[in-house]
C-alpha positions, 0 to 999 in steps of 0.5 A: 067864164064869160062866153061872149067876149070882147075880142081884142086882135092885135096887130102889134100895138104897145098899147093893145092892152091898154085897150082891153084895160079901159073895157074891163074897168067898165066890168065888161069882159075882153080877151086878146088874141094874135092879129094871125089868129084863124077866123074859126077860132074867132068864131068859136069865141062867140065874140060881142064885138071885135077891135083890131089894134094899132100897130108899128107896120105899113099895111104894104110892108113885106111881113105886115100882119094881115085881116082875114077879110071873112071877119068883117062878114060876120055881123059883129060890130068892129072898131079899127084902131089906127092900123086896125082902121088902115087894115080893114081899109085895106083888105076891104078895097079901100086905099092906104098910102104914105101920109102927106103930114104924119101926125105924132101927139094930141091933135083936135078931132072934128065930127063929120056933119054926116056922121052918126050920133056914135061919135057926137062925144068928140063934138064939136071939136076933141083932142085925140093922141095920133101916132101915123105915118099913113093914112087911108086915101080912098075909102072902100065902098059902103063907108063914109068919113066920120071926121078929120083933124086939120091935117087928115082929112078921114081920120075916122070912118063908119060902114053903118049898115055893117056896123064897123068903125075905124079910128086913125087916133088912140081912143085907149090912152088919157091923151084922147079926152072923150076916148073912154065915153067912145069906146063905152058908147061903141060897146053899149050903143052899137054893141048892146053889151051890157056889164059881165066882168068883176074883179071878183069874178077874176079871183074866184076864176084864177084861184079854181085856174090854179088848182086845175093846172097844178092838180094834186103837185104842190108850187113854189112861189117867187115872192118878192114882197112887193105887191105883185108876188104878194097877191100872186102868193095869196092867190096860190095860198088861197088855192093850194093851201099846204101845198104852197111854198112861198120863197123870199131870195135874198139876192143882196140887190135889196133896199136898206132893211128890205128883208126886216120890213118883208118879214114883219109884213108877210108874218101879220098876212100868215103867209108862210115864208122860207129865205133864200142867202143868195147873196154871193151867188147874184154878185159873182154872176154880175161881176163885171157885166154892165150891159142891163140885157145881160144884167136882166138875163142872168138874174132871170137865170140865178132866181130860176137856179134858186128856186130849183134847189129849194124845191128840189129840198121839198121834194119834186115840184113842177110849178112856179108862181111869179107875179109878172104883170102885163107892163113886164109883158108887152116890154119884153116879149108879145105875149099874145103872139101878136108883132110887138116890138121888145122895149126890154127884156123883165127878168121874171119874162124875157130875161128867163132862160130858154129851158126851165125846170118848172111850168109857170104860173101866171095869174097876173099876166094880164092885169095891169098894176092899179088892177092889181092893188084892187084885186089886192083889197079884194083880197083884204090885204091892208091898204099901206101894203096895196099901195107901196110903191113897185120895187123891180125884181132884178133890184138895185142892179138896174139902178146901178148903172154900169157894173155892180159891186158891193160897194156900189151897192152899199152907196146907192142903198144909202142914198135911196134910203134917204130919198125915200125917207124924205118923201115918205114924209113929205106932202108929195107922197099920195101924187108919186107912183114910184121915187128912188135913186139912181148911181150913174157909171161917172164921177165929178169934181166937187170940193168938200172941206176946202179939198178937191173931191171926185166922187159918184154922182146919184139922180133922183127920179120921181114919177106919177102913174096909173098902170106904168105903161106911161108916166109924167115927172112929178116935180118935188119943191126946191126945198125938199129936193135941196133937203134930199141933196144935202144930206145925200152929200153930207152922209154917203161917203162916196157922192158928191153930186145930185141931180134930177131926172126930168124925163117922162115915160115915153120916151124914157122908161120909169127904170133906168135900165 
């Protein structure tokens, strides 16, 4: 484990970790903590450097998470990310006020004449992602802007002798084209910090994290058999050996030969695998309830009921391994105890009941899913395994908008069958993250067979990502979606209309529900 650390505070930002993302793909090591944590604890890291991240609040708001200022007197390089740069600021004698234009989207960022050779990669003219309502009015003695956009006039600014730095914009997301060469000229030039971090290392160092935190106990393992669970399970395998238990429940909201596929896959992996018959269970609790909280809620609950009496047939078991990722984290809950906002509760975090028979284990809660697949191969699993695309664990219940019944069911398994079918072999695939159908909670007049008919209406929705913290539409051609119309229409007793879904992530998210 690396003593010195990139240390990551945050403030409440959706996008902290995409932060800690970007450093790790340049194999140096990062860690997060929560904006409130104690300056001695920072200390007691050995940190390299300090970023604070964005966040959601004005630094004069009740309850605003605040900097302890000693942090900026430890001679360590900082970087202050949008609120990271309003906070240091702030705290630093500076002054913050509402802004006069707030900025939202991609704007041009242009270096200061005066600025210092850090930030010639956005020269002479960049496009940054601004997200602000405030801005810094006054800057605090000993700092000087460093640039500005046309309507902010210090959208950047350094304390040079000091070495720290602040941001207004977003150097972690894509939309920010010179952010990565930034952030690397700030951690290699100002920094000195040289590559320390592989995705190796992260393996050997989570296989010995789990066999310290389960001892001589044997775990059982959620396992889904989409890439997540199936990693999580190689790893504990790897660690535990005859000690692991892998189970599959089958909770009846699975695609079209699902189970079949699974058995096949995980069978050639030597993973050994028992299934669970839930199938009742799932659609009883779920009878009639339509809110998608309450959906995720109860199915968190019924895996946990689940899982508590396969293991109770083994034997007392303490500890359960589930492939939650760091997207089904920041949505849900801050997982770093940091302020920020719950988009939704995920079944396997949020959607967990408050008191469980079982510790968790955890070994991907940090990475992201692209991460993932490359601790995968890392691993040796095949490639059309690592990059199959995410199925939910809560399953066809989010894509069932409104109450799920077995019929429902039945309908929106056909058609995503035949939507999956139809890309899979098409030339579409190697662009698409993820492609499926959703039924939605109406009905439309169609004719069909010169009668009248009022059926279910299905969309299909086709995304492109890298981490699933964003997304852009993917578009299909003409062709191949009037293909997937026709024989969804044609084939699926119970649809009658099909439509597109154009919505990209924000605002939307990839899920319906």
């Amino acid at each position: 484990m690396p003593i010195d650390p990139v240390l990551i505070l945050d403030f409440g930002s959706q996008l902290t970790q995409n932060i800690a993302r970007r450093i790790r793909e340049m194999e140096i090591y990062a860690e997060i903590l929560p904006a409130t944590v104690p300056a001695h604890t920072v200390i007691a890291k050995k940190p390299r450097a300090l970023i604070f991240s964005g966040g959601p609040s004005s630094v004069y708001e009740p309850g605003a998470p605040n900097l302890d200022p000693s942090l900026l007197d430890l001679g360590i390089p900082v970087l202050g990310i949008c609120y990271g740069m309003q906070i240091i600021a702030h705290v630093a004698g500076g002054r913050v006020e509402r802004a006069k234009v707030r900025e939202y989207g991609v704007h041009l960022f242009s270096p200061s004449a005066s600025a210092s050779p850090l930030w010639n990669v956005f020269r002479p003219a960049s496009p940054v992602l601004m997200s602000h309502g405030d801005w810094i009015e006054k800057l605090p003695a000993g700092f000087t802007a460093s640039g500005s956009t046309e309507t902010t006039p210090i959208a950047a600014m350094e304390d040079k002798k000091r070495r720290i730095y602040g941001v207004q914009f977003h150097p972690e997301v894509t939309q920010t084209e010179a952010g990565v060469k930034f952030l690397r000229a700030f951690l290699a030039e100002v920094c000195q910090i040289s590559p320390n971090w592989t995705i190796k290392g992260y393996l050997d160092r989570h296989i010995e994290e789990i066999r310290t935190t389960v001892g001589n106990d044997h775990l059982v393992c959620a396992l889904s058999g989409g890439i997540d669970s199936t990693v999580t399970s190689l790893l504990c395998h790897r660690a535990l050996g005859s000690r692991f238990h892998a189970i599959f429940v089958d909770n009846g909201l699975l695609r079209k030969g699902e189970l079949e596929s699974l058995r096949h896959d995980l069978g050639t992996l030597g993973i050994p695998l028992d299934v669970a018959d839930a199938r009742d269970l799932f659609l009883r609790r779920l009878q009639g309830v339509s809110d998608p909280e309450r959906k995720r809620k109860i199915i968190g609950k019924a895996f946990i009921d689940i899982f508590s009496k396969e293991a109770k047939k083994r034997g007392i078991i303490r500890f359960l391994a589930q492939g939650t990722l760091y997207p089904d984290v920041i949505e849900s809950v801050s997982s770093f105890g940091g302020p920020s906002t719950v988009i939704k509760s995920h079944h396997n975090v949020g959607g967990l009941p408050a008191r469980m028979p079982f510790k968790l284990v955890e070994p991907l809660r940090e990475l992201f899913k692209d991460e993932v697949r490359r601790l995968g191969r890392e691993l040796g699993l095949p490639e059309h395994f690592v990059s199959r695309q995410p199925f939910p664990g809560p399953g066809l219940a989010i894509r069932i908008l409104g109450s799920v019944t077995k019929e429902r069911l039945e309908i929106l398994r056909e058609a995503d069958a035949i939507v999956r079918e139809e890309i899979e072999q098409s030339s579409f695939l190697p662009e698409l993250w993820q492609y499926f159908a959703v039924l939605l909670p109406v009905k439309s007049v169609g004719v069909m067979g010169d009668a009248r008919t009022y059926e279910h209406v299905v969309a299909v929705r086709t995304v492109r990502s890298v981490d699933g913290m964003t997304a852009d539409v993917h578009p299909l051609s003409p062709d191949l979606l009037g293909r997937i119309s026709h024989r969804i229409i044609a084939s699926v007793e119970g649809i009658n209309r099909v439509v597109f879904d154009i919505s990209p992530k924000p605002p939307a998210t990839i899920e319906w529900e």
